[in-house]
N, C-alpha and C positions, 0 to 999 in steps of 0.2 A: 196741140201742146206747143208753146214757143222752145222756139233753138235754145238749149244753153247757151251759145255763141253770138254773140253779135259784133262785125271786123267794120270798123269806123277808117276809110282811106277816102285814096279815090283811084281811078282806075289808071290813071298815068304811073303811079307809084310804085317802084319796083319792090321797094319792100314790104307795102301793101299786097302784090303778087307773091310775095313770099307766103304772109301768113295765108292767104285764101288758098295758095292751092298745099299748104299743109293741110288746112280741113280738108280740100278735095279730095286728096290721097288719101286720108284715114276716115272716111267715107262720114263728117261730120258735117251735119246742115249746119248753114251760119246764116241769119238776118245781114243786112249790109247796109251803112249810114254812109250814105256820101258826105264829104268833106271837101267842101267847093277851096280851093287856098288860094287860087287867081282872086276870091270875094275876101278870102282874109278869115273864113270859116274857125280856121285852127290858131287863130288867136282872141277868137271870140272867148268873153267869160265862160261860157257855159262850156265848149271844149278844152280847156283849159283847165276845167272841174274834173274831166274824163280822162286827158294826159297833159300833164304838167308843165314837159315840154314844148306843147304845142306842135307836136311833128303827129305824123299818119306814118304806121297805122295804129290802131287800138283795137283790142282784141276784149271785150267785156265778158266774163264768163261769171255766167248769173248763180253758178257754185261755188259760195263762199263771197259773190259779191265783189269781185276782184278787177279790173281795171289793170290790162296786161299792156307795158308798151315796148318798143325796141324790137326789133323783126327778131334775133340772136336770142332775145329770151323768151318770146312768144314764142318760137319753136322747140325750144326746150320743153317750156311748161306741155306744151302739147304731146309731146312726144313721151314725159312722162306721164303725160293723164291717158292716153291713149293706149300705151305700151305698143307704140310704134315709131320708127325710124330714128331711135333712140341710139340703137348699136345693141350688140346682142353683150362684149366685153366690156371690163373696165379699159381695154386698152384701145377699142372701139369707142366707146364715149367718150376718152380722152382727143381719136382725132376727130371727132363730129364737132367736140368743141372749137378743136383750133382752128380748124376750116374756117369756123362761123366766125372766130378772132381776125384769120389771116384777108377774107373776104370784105370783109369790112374793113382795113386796115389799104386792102393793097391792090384789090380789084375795082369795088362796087365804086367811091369814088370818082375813080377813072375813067371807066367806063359811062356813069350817070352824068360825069361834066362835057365829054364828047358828045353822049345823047344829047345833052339839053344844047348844046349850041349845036347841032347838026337841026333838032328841030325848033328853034329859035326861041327856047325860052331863056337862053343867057347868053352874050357875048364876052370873047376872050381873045384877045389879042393873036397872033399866029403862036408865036413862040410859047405861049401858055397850053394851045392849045395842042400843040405840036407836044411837049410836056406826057399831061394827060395821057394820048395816044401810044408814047414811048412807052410808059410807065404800064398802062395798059396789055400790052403788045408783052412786058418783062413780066407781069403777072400770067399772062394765060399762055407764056412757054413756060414758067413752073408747073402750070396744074395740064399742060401736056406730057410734060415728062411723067407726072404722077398717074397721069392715066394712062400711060407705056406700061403698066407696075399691073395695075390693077384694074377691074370693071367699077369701081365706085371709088369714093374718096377714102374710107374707113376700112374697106374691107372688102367681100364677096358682095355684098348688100345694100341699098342704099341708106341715108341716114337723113338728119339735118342738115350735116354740112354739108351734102350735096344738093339738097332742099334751095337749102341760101345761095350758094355757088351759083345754081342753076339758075336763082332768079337776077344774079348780072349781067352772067353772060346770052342769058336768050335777048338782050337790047343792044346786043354789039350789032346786029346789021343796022339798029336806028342812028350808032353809033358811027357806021360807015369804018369798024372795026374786024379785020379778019378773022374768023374762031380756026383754030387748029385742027387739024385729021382727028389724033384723040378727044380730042372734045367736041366734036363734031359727034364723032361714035357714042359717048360717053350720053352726051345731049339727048341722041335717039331711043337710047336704054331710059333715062329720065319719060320722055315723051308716050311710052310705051307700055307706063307703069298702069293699072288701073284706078280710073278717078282723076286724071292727066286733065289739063284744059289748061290752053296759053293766056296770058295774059288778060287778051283784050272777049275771050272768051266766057272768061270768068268773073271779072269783076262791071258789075255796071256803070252805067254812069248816073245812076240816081236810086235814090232809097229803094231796097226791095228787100219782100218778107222773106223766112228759109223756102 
């Protein structure tokens, strides 16, 4: 029987690492389409037919025929199809969402533009780069303080927003960026969980079946 799933990225992509290791965690096989974008793949017509935007990753889920994009609401969708890492409250759901808000807003960024000029796929002046790093470095002593407080970001329990969170900060060493004691700790609780696989673990570099 084929996967309901099939995640369209490629394995450099942090928030193609989001959505795969959401399936990994809620123990879902997924198909995997690589998406070459060094070739210009994701701005081909035909990907372009599959997300709009033209970004990775893409999450197709052959129930209802759907065409999922945005790491923030692929994990959602998932997490309510699944009935996991969703939060167990409304006031649990409420900070999985904002996590997934503040991550994208004030970490992932930052931290993905130090990655890419630390591994050379973008150059930036010092001062820009210097920027980033700051900014960076102001994000992840917020979400130290917040892991002083608590074992997850919601609550007792892990969620999305720690899903997401997590897929930033596991590129701060590419990033040549220091992670904090708490989230260091925080990191290892993530790594721990079953169905866990980093990054370069999980995602291939070229099409394969579930």
């Amino acid at each position: 029987m084929a996967a309901r799933y099939t995640l369209h990225g490629i394995w450099l992509s942090g928030p193609t690492y989001k959505a795969g290791l959401m399936m990994s965690l809620t123990g879902q096989p997924f198909a995997y389409k690589h998406v070459d974008l060094r070739a210009g793949a994701h701005k081909s017509p035909e990907y372009l037919k599959v997300n709009r935007y033209g970004q990775v990753p893409t999450v197709h889920d052959s129930k209802g025929d759907l065409n999922l994009v945005q790491s923030g609401s692929i994990l959602q969708h998932l997490a309510e199809d699944t009935g996991k890492f969703g939060g167990k409250s409304a006031a649990e759901k409420a900070r999985a969402r904002e996590w997934i808000f503040w991550e994208f807003d004030r970490l992932a960024p930052n931290i993905y533009r130090a990655r890419a000029a630390k591994r050379g796929f973008a150059k930036f002046d010092d001062a820009t780069l210097a920027l980033y790093n700051n900014q960076a470095n102001d994000a992840l002593k917020v979400l130290d303080g917040e892991l002083a407080k608590s074992k997850y970001l919601a609550g007792d329990e892990p969620t999305i927003g720690d899903i997401a969170v997590y897929g930033d900060v596991w590129y701060c060493h590419e990033a040549e960026i220091a992670v904090p004691a708490n989230v260091q700790a925080w990191m290892k609780r993530i790594e721990a969980l079953p169905g866990y696989k980093a990054p370069y673990d999980l995602l291939p570099k070229e099409d394969k079946a579930a």
